[in-house]
N, C-alpha and C positions, 0 to 999 in steps of 0.2 A: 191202876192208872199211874202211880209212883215208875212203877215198870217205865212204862215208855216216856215219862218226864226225864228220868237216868239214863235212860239212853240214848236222848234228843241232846242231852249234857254232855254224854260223853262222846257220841259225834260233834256236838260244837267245840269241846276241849280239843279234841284229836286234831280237828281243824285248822284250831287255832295255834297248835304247836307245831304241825306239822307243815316245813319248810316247801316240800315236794306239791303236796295237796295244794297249797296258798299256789305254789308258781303253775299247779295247770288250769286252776279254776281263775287264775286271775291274766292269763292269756289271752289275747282278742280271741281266736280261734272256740274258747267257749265262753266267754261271756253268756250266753241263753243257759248255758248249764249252771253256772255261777248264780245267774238271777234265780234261775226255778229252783237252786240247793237254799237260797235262801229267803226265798219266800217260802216254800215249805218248811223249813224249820219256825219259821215265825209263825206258821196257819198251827202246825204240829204246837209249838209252846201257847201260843192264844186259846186252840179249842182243849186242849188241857189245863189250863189254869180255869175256864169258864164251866169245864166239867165238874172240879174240885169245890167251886163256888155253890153250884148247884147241888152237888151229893153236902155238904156243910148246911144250904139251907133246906133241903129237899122239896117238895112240889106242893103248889097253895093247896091248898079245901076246896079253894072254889073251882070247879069241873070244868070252865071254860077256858080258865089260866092254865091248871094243869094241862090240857090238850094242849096250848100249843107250847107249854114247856118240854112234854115231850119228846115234839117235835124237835122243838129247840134242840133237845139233847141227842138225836137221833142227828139230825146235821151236824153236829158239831164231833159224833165218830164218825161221821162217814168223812168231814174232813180230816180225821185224823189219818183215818185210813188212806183216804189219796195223798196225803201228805207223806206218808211211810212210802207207800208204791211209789211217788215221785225219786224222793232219798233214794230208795234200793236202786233204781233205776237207773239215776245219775252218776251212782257209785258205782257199780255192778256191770251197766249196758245189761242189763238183762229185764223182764218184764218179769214181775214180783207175781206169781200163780197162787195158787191157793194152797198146793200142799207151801212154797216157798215162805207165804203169807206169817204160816204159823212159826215161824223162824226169823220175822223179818229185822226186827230191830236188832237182834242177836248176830244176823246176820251177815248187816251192815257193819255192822263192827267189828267182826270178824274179818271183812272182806278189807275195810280200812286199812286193819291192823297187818294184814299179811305181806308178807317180805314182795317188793320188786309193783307193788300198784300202783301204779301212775306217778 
């Protein structure tokens, strides 16, 4: 889980220094991309601090709590997950698949980083 809090950091660091990045996302032209790049990183940083809370206390005794913490936990990766595929998406244009998936935050930041993007 560290994994992907470093590298939700290091897209929002790159972000934030990078002159090019700031002038396409803050364009009229994408504005909807700007919105969805950051609200996904806010869903991505939210259901990860809320995952770290829960692995710290781990799951009650009592079997009825437990089930829907579970749960609890089980939406809170799947919004991580849509919150990655949004990121790769938005960066990328491309639709984040499954072999892609297991590269994804690695990936993004590779793509970021590369000479001549956006």
């Amino acid at each position: 889980m560290n994994h992907i809090a470093d590298r939700r950091s290091d897209i929002y660091a790159f972000f934030q220094k990078n002159g090019e990045c700031q002038k396409f996302f803050y364009s009229p032209e994408n504005k909807e991309k700007y919105v969805a790049y950051y609200n996904s990183m806010y869903l991505l940083q939210d259901s990860t601090e809320g995952l770290w809370q829960h692995r710290e206390k781990g799951f009650s005794k009592d079997p009825l709590l437990a089930y829907i913490e579970f749960w609890g936990v089980m939406q809170a990766v799947i919004i991580q997950q849509d919150a990655i595929q949004e990121i790769f998406q938005i960066l990328t244009e491309k639709n984040l698949t499954r072999s892609r998936y297991l590269f994804g935050m690695n990936s993004v930041i590779f793509v970021i980083s590369a000479p001549g993007i956006r």
